[in-house]
C-alpha positions, -999 to 999 in steps of 0.1 A, spaced: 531 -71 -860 557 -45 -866 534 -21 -889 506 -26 -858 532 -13 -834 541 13 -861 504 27 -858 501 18 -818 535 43 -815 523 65 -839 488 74 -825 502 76 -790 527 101 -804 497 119 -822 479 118 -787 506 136 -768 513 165 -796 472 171 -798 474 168 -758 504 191 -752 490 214 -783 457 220 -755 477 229 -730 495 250 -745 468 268 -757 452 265 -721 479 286 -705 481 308 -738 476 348 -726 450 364 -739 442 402 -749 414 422 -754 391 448 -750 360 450 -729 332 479 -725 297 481 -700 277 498 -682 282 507 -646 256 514 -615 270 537 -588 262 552 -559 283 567 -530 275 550 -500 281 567 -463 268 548 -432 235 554 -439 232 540 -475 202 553 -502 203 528 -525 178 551 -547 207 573 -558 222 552 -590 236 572 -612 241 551 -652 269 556 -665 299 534 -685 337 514 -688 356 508 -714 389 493 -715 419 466 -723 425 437 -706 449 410 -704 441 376 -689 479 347 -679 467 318 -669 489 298 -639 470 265 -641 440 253 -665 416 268 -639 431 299 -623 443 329 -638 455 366 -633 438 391 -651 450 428 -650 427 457 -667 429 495 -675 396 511 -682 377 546 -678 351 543 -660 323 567 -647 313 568 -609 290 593 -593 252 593 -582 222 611 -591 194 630 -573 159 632 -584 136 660 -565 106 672 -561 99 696 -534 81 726 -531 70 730 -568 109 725 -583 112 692 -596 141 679 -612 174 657 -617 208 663 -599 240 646 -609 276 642 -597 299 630 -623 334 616 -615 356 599 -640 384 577 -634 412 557 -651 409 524 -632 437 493 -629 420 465 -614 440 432 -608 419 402 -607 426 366 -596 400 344 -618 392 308 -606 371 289 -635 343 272 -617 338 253 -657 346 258 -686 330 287 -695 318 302 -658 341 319 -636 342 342 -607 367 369 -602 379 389 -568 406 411 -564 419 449 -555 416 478 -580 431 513 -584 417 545 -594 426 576 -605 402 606 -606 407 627 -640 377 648 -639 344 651 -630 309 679 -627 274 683 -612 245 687 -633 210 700 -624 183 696 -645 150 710 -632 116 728 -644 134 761 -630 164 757 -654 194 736 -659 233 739 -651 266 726 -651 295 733 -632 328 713 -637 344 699 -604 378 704 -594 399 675 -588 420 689 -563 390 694 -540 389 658 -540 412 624 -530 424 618 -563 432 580 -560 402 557 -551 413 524 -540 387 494 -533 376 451 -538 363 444 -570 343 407 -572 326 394 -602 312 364 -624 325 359 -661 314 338 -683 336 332 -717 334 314 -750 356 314 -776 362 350 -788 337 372 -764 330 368 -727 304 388 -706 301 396 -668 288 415 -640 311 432 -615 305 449 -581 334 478 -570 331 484 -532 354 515 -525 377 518 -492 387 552 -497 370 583 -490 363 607 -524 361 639 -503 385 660 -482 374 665 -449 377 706 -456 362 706 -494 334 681 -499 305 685 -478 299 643 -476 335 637 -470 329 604 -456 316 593 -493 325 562 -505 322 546 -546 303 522 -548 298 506 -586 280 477 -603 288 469 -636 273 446 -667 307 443 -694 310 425 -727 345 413 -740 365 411 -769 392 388 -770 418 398 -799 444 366 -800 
């Protein structure tokens, strides 16, 4: 009798170290690195959703969970914006682009829908480091480099996504609607310009 409640007390202690060992590891932060593609466009009040420009992020992120299903998750990535132009009119065909790259600190509050699928919303932050238009056509090509201070530095927006995550790498698809204007209303001829980016990311975890 006493060696059966020996084993009852110690597999219920066993139980509670394995079961506070999970948690713990539930509400562990985790670190990593993540890199994509991105989609943009700028969008005005008459949209042209023909204008995507390809381009890419790459960045760190950190993820602290508050509960076993929700969690913050701040990031710091570069990330190119922009949107391209292709023409053909009176014989000169060709490719325009306009280039803007910015440093970008999103803040994300993830809610886990399972254990692996989750969806993500939250503001970001961007700042504009540097940026140029390219023009590619049968007449010839150029490239002229953009000055910043023609433009509103700090682009500020909702970010809204869905993750999904396994142990060590997690994947997702993000959409970046900008609330801020990229032109000055004296420098940039579409002024009232807004960012508008979709993005496909793979993840890294590192711990």
């Amino acid at each position: 009798m006493k060696k059966s409640k020996k084993l009852i007390f110690a597999s219920i202690t066993l139980g509670l170290l394995s079961f506070t060992g999970i948690q713990a590891q539930e509400k562990t932060p985790a670190f990593g690195f993540k890199g994509g593609l991105n989609f943009s466009n700028l969008y005005t009040d008459t949209v042209d959703d023909n204008n995507v420009l390809t381009g890419f992020n790459a960045g760190l992120y950190a993820k602290f969970p508050i509960t076993n299903s929700i969690a913050i998750q701040p990031e710091i990535s570069y990330t190119t914006k922009g949107s391209e132009l292709v023409y053909n009119s009176f014989g000169v065909n060709g490719t325009a682009k306009f280039n803007i790259n910015y440093i970008e600190v999103p803040i994300l509050l993830v809610a886990n829908l399972t254990d692996n699928f989750n969806v993500q919303v939250g503001p970001y932050l961007a700042y504009m480091v540097s940026g140029k238009t390219t023009n590619d056509s049968n007449l010839g090509s150029s490239v002229r480099t953009l000055n910043t201070d023609d433009f509103n530095k700090f682009d500020a927006g909702i970010s809204g996504g869905l993750g999904f995550d396994l142990d060590a790498v997690n994947f997702g698809v993000r959409y970046n609607y900008g609330l801020t204007k990229i032109g000055k209303d004296d420098s940039f001829t579409s002024s009232d310009a807004k960012n508008s980016v979709f993005s496909a990311y793979v993840g890294l975890r590192l711990n």
